[in-house]
Backbone as a printed PyTorch tensor [residue, N CA C, xyz], in Angstrom:
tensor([[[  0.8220,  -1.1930,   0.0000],
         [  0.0000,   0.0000,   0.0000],
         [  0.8680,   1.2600,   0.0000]],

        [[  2.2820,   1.6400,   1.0410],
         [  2.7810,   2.8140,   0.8450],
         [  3.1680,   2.6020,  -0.7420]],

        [[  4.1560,   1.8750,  -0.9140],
         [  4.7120,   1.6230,  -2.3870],
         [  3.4970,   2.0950,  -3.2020]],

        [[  2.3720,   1.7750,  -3.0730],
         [  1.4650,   2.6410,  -4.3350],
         [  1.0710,   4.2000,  -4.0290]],

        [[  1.0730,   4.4270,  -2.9000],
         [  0.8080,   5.8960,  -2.4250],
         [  1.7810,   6.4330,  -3.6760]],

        [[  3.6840,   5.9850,  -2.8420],
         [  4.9230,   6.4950,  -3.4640],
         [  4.7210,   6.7930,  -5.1160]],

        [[  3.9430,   5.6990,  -5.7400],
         [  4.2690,   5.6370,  -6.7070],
         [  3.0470,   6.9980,  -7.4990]],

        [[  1.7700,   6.8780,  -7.0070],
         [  0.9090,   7.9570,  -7.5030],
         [  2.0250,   9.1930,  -7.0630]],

        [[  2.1640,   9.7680,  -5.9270],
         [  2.5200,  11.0850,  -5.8640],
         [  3.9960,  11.0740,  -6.3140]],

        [[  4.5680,  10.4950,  -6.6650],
         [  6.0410,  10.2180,  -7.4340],
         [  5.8510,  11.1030,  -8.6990]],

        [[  6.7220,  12.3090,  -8.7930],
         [  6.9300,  12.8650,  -9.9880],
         [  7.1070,  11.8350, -11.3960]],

        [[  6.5280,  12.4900, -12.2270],
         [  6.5250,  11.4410, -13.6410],
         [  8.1350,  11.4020, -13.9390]],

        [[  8.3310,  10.2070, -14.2600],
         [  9.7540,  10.0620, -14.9640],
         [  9.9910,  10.2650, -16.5220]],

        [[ 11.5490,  11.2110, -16.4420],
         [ 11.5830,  11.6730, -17.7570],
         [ 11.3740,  10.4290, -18.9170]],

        [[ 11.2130,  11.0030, -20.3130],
         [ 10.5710,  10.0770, -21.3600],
         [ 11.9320,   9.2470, -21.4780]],

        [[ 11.7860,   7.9090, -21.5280],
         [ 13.2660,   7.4060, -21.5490],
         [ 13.8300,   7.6240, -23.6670]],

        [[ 13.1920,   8.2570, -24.2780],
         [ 14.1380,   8.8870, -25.4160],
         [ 14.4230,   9.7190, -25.6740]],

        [[ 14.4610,  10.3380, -24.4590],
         [ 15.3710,  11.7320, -24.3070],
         [ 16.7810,  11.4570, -23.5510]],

        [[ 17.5750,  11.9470, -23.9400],
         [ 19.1950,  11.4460, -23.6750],
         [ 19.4980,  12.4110, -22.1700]],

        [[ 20.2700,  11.8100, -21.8280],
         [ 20.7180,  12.8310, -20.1710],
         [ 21.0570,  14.3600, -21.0510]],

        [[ 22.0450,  14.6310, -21.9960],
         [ 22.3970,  15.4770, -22.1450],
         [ 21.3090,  16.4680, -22.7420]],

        [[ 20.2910,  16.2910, -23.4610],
         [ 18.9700,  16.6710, -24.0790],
         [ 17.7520,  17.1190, -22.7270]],

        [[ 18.0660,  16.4270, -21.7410],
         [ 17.2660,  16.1640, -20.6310],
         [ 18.1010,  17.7500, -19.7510]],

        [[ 19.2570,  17.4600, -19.6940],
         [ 19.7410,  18.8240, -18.7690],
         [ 19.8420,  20.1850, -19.7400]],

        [[ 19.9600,  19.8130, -21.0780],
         [ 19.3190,  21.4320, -22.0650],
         [ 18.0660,  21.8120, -21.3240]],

        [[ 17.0260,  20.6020, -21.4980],
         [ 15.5500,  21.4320, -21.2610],
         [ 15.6430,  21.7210, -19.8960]],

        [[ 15.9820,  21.1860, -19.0030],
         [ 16.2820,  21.5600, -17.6010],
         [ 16.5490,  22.8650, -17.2680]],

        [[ 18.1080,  23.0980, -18.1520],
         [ 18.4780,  24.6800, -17.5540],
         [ 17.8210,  25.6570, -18.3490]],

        [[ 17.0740,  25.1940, -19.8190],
         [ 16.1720,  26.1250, -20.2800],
         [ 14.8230,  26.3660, -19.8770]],

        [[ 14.2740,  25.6990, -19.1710],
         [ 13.1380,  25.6050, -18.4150],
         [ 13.1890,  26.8320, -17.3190]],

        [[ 14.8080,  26.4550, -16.3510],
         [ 14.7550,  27.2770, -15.4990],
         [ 15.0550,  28.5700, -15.6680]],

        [[ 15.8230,  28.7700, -16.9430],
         [ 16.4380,  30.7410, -17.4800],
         [ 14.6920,  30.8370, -17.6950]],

        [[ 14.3720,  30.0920, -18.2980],
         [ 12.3690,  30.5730, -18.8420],
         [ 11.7650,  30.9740, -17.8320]],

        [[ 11.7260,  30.0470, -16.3860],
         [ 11.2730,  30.7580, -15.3060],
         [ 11.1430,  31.6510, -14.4750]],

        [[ 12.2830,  32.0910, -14.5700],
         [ 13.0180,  33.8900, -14.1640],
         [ 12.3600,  34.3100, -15.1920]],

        [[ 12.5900,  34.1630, -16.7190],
         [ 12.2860,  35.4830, -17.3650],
         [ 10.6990,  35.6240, -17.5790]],

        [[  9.7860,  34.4770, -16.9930],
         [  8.5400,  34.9090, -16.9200],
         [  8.1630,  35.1610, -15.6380]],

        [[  8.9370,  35.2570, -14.6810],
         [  8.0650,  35.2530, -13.3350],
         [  7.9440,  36.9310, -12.7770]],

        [[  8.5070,  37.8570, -13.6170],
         [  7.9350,  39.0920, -13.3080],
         [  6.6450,  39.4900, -14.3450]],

        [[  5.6940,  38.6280, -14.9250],
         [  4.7800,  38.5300, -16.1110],
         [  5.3200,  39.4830, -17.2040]],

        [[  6.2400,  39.0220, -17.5720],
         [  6.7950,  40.0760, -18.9010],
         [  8.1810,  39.3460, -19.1090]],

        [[  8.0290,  38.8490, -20.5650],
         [  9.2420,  37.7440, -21.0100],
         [  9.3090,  38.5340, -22.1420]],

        [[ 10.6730,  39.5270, -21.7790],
         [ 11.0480,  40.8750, -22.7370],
         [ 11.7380,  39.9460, -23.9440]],

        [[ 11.5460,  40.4700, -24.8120],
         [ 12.8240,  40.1090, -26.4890],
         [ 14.1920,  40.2480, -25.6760]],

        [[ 14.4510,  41.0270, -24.8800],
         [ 16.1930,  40.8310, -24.6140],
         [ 16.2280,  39.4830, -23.5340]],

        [[ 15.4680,  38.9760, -22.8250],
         [ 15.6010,  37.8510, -21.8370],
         [ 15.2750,  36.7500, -23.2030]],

        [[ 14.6940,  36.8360, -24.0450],
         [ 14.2830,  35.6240, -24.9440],
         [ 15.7670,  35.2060, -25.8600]],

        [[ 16.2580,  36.6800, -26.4630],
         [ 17.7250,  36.7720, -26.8310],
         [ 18.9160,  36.1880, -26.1190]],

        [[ 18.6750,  36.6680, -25.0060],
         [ 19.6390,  36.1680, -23.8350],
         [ 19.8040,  34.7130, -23.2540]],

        [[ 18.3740,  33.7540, -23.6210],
         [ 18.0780,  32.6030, -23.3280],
         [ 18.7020,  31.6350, -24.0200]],

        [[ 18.3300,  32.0320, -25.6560],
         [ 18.6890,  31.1440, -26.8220],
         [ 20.8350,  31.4260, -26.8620]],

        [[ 21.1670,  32.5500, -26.3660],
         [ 22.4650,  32.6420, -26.6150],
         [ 23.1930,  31.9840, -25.5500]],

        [[ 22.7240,  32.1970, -24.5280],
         [ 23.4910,  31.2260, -23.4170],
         [ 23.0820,  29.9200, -23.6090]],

        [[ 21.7760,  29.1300, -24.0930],
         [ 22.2990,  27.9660, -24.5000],
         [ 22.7480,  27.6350, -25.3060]],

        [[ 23.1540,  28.1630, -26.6770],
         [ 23.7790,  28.0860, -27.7080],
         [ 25.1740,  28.4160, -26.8300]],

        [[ 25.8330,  28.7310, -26.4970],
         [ 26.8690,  28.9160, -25.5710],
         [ 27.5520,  27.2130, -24.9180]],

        [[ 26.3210,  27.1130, -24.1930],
         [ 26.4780,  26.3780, -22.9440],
         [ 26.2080,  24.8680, -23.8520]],

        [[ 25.5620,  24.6240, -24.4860],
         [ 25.7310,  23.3620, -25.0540],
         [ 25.8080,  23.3700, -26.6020]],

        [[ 26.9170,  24.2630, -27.4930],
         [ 27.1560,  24.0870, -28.7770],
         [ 25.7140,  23.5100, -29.3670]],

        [[ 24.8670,  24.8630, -29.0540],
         [ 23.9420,  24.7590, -30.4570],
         [ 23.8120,  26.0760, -31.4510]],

        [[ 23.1780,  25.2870, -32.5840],
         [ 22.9950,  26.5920, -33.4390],
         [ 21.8810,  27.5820, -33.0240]],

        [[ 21.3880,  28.4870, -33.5260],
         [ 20.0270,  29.2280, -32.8290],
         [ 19.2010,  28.6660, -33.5780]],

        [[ 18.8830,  27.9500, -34.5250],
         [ 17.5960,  27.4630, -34.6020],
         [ 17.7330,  26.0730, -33.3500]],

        [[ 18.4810,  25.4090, -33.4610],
         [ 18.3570,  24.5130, -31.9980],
         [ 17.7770,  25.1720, -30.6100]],

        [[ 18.5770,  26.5990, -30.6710],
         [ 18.3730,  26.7780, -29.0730],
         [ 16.8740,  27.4160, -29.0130]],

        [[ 16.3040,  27.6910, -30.3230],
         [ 15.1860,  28.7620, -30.5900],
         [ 13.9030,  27.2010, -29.9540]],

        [[ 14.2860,  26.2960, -30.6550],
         [ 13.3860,  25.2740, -30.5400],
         [ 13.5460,  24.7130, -29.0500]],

        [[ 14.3980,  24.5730, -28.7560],
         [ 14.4560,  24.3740, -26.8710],
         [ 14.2220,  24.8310, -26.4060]],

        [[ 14.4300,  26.4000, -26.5850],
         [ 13.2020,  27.3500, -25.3760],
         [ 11.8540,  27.3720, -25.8510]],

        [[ 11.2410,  26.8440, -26.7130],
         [  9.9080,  26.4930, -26.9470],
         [  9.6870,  25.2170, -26.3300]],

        [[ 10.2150,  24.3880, -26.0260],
         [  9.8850,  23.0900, -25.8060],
         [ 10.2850,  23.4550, -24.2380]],

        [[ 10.9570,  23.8320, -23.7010],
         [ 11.1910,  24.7380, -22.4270],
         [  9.8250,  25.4400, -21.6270]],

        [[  9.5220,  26.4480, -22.5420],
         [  7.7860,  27.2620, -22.6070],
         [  7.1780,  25.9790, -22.1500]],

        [[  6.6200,  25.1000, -22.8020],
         [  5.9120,  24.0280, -22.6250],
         [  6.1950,  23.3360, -21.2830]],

        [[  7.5280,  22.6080, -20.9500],
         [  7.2390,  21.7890, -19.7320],
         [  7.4680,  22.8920, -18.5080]],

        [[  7.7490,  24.1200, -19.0870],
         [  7.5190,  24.8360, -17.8900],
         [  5.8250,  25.1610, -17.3480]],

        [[  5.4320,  25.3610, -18.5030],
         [  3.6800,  25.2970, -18.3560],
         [  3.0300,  24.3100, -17.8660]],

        [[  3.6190,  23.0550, -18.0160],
         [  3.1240,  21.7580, -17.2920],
         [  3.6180,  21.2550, -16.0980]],

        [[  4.9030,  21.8230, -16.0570],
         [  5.5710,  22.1020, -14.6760],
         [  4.2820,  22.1350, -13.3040]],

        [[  4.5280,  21.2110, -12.7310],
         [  4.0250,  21.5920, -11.5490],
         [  4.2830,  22.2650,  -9.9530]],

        [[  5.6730,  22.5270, -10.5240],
         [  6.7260,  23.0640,  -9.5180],
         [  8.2670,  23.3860, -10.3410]],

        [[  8.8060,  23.8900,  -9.5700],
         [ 10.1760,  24.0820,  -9.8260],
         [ 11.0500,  23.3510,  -9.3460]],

        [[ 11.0080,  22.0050,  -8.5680],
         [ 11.3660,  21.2660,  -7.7430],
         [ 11.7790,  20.2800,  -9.1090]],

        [[ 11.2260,  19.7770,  -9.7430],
         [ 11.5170,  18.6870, -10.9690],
         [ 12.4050,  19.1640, -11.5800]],

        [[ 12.8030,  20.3270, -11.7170],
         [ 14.0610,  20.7840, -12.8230],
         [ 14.7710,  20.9730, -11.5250]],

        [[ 14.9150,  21.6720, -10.8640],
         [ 15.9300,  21.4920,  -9.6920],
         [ 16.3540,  20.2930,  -8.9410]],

        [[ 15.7920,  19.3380,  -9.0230],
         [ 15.7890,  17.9770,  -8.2580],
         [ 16.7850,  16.8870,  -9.3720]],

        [[ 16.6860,  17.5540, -10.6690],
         [ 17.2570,  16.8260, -11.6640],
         [ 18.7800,  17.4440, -11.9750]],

        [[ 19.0860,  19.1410, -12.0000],
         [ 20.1180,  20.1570, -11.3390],
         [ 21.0210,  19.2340, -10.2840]],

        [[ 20.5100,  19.2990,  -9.5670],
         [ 21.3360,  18.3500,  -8.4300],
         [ 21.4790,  16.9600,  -8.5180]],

        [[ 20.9720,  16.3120,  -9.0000],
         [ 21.3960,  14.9790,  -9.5770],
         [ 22.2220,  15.1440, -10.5820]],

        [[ 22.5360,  15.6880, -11.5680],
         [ 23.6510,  16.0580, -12.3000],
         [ 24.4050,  16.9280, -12.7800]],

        [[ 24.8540,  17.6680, -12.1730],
         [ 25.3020,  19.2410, -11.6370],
         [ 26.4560,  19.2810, -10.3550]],

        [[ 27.4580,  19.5220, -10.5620],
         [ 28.7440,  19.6010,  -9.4190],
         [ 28.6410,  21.2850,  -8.7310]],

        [[ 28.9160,  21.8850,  -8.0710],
         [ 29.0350,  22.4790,  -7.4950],
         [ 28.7610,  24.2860,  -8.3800]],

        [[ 29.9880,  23.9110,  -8.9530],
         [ 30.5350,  25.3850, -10.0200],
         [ 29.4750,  24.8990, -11.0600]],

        [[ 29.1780,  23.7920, -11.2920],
         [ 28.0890,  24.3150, -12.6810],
         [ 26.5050,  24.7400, -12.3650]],

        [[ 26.2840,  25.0070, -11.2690],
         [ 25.2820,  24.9560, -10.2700],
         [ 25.2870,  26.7390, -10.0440]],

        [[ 26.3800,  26.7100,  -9.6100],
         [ 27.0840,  28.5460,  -9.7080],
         [ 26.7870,  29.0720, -10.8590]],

        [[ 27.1830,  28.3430, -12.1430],
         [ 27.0460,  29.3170, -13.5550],
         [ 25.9950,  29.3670, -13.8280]],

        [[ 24.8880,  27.8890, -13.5890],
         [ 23.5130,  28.1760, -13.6690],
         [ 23.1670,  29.5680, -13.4270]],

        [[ 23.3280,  29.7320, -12.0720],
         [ 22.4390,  30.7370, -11.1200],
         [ 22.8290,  31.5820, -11.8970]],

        [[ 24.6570,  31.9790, -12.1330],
         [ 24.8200,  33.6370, -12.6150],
         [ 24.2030,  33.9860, -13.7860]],

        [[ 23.5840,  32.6010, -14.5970],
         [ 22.5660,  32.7630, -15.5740],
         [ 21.4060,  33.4690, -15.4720]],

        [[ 20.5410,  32.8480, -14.1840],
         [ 19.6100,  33.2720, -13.8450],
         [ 19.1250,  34.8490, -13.5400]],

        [[ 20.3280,  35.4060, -13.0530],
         [ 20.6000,  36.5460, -13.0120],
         [ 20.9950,  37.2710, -14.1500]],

        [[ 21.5850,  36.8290, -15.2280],
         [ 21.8910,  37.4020, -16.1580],
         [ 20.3020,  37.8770, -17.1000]],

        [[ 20.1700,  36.6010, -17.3780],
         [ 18.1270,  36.5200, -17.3780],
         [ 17.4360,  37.7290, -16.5010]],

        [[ 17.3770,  37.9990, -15.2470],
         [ 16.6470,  39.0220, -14.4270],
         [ 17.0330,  40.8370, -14.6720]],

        [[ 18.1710,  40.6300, -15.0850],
         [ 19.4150,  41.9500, -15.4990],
         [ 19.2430,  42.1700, -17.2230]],

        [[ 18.7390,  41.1260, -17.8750],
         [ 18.1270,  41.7460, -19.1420],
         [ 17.6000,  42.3900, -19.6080]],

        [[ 16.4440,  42.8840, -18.9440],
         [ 15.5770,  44.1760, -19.4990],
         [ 15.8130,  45.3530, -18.4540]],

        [[ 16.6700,  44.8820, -17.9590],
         [ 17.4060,  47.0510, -17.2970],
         [ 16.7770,  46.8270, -15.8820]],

        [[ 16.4560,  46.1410, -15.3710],
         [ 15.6730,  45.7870, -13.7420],
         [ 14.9800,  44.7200, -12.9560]],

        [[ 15.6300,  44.3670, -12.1410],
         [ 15.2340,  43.4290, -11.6830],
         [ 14.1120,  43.3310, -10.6080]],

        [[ 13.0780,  42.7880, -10.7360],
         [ 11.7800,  42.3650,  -9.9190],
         [ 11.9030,  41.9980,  -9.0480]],

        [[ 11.2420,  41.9710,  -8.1450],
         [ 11.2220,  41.1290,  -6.5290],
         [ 10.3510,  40.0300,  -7.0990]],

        [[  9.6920,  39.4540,  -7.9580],
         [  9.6770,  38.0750,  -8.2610],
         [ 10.5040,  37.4760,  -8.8480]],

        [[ 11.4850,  38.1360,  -9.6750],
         [ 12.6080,  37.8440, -10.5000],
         [ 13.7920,  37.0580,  -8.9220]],

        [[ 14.0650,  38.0670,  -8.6980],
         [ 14.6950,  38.0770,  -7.3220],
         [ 14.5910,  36.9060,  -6.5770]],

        [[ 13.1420,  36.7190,  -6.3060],
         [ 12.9480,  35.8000,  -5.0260],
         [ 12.8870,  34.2130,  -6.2070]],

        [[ 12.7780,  34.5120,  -7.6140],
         [ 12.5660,  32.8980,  -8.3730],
         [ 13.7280,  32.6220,  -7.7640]],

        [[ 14.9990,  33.2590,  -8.4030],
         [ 16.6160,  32.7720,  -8.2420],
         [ 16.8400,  32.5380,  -6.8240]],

        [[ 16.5570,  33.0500,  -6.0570],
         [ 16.8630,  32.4730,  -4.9010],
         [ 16.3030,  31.1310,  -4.0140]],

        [[ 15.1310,  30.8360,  -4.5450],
         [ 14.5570,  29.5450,  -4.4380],
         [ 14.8160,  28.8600,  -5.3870]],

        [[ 15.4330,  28.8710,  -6.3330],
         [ 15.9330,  27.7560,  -7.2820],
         [ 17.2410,  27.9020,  -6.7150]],

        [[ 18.2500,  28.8100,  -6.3200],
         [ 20.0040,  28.7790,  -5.5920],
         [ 19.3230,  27.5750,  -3.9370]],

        [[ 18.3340,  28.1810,  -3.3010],
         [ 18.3180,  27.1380,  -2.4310],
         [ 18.1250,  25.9390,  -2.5800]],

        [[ 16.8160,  25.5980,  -3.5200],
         [ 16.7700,  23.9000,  -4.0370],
         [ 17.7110,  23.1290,  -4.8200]],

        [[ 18.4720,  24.1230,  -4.9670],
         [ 20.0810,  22.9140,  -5.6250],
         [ 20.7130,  23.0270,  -4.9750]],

        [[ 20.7170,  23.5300,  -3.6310],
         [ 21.0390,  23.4440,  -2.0180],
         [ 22.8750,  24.0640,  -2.4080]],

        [[ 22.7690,  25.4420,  -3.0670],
         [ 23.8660,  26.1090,  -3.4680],
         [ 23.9370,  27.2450,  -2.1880]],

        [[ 25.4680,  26.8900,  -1.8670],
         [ 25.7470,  28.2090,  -0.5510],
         [ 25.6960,  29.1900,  -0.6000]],

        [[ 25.2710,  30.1520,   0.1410],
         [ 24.9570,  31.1820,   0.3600],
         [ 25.9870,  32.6810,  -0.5060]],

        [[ 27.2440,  31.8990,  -0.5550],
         [ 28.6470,  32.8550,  -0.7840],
         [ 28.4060,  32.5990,  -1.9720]],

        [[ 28.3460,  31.3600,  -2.5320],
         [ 28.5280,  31.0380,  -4.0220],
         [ 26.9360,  31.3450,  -4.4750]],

        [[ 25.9160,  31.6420,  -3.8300],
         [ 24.9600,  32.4440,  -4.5810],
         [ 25.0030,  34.1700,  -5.0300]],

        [[ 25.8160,  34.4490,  -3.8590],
         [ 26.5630,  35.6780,  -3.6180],
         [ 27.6360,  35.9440,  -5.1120]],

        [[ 28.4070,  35.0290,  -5.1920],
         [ 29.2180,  34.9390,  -6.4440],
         [ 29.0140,  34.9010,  -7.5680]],

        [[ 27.4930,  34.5400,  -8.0950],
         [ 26.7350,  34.0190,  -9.0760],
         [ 26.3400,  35.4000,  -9.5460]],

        [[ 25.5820,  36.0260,  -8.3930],
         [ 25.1430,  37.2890,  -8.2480],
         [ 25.8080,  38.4260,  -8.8370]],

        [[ 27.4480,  38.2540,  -8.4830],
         [ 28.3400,  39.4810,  -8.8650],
         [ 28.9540,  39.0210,  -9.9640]],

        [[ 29.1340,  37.9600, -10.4710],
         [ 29.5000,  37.6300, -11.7580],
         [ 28.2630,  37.7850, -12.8950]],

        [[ 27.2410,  37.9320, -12.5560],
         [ 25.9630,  38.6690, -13.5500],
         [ 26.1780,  39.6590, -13.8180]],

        [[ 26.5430,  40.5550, -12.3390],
         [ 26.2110,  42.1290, -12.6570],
         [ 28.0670,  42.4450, -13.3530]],

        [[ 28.9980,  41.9660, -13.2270],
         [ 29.9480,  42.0260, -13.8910],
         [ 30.2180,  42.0700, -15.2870]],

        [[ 29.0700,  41.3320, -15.7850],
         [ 28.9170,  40.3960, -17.4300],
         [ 27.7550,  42.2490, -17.7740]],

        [[ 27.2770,  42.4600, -17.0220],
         [ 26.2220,  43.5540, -17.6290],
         [ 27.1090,  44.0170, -18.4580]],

        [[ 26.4110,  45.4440, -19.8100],
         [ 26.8470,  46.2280, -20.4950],
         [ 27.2810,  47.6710, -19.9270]],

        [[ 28.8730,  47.6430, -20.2460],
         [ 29.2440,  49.4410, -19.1830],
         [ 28.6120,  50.1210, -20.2840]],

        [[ 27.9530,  51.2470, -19.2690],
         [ 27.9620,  52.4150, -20.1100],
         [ 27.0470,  53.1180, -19.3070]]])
């Protein structure tokens, strides 16, 4: 009887023909998507900013990365939490790539010239659920605002 409880409230398991490495694209594109919608306004420069850091971060072209943050849009919409992409973050994610995430996240919130107190508080509940320290959220933080444009 618990074993069936476990198994109803058990998050769905990813589709097994999706590859680990395909599986952590939509992951960290799911989560830049979540910052850049959680102040209700997903500006052209956070959408720009999305497709280039994963084209960055996993050698794709922009029609690849254009189609992953659409497919991103989607399981973020079906998303029933932020816990499933973070729960999967920490299952395959070391320390520092956990860090660059975040300074992503921030880079995402610092895109359209200001950052939200929902913007704000997403990244910091996604830095806590990949159970990232406090200093190295701190670090994530100042390596965003570092990457900004002088002028």
């Amino acid at each position: 009887m618990l074993d069936l409880l476990k198994q109803m409230f058990a998050e769905p398991e990813t589709a097994p023909s999706i590859s680990p490495e395909r599986q952590l694209q939509l992951t960290s594109a799911a989560l830049l998507v979540e910052v850049a919608v959680s102040d209700n306004r997903f500006d052209q420069r956070e959408l720009a900013l999305i497709e280039q850091l994963l084209q960055q971060n996993f050698a794709l072209s922009a029609a690849e990365s254009s189609q992953l943050v659409e497919e991103a849009k989607q399981e973020q919409d079906h998303a029933t939490s932020i816990q499933q992409f973070t729960r999967y973050i920490n299952q395959h994610c070391d320390g520092i790539k956990k860090r660059e995430l975040v300074s992503q996240l921030w880079q995402i919130a610092y895109a359209d010239g200001e950052i939200d107190k929902y913007e704000e508080y997403m990244i910091r509940r996604m830095a806590d659920l990949m159970h990232l320290r406090h200093s190295d959220y701190i670090k994530a933080k100042k390596l965003a605002q570092d990457q900004l444009p002088k002028g």
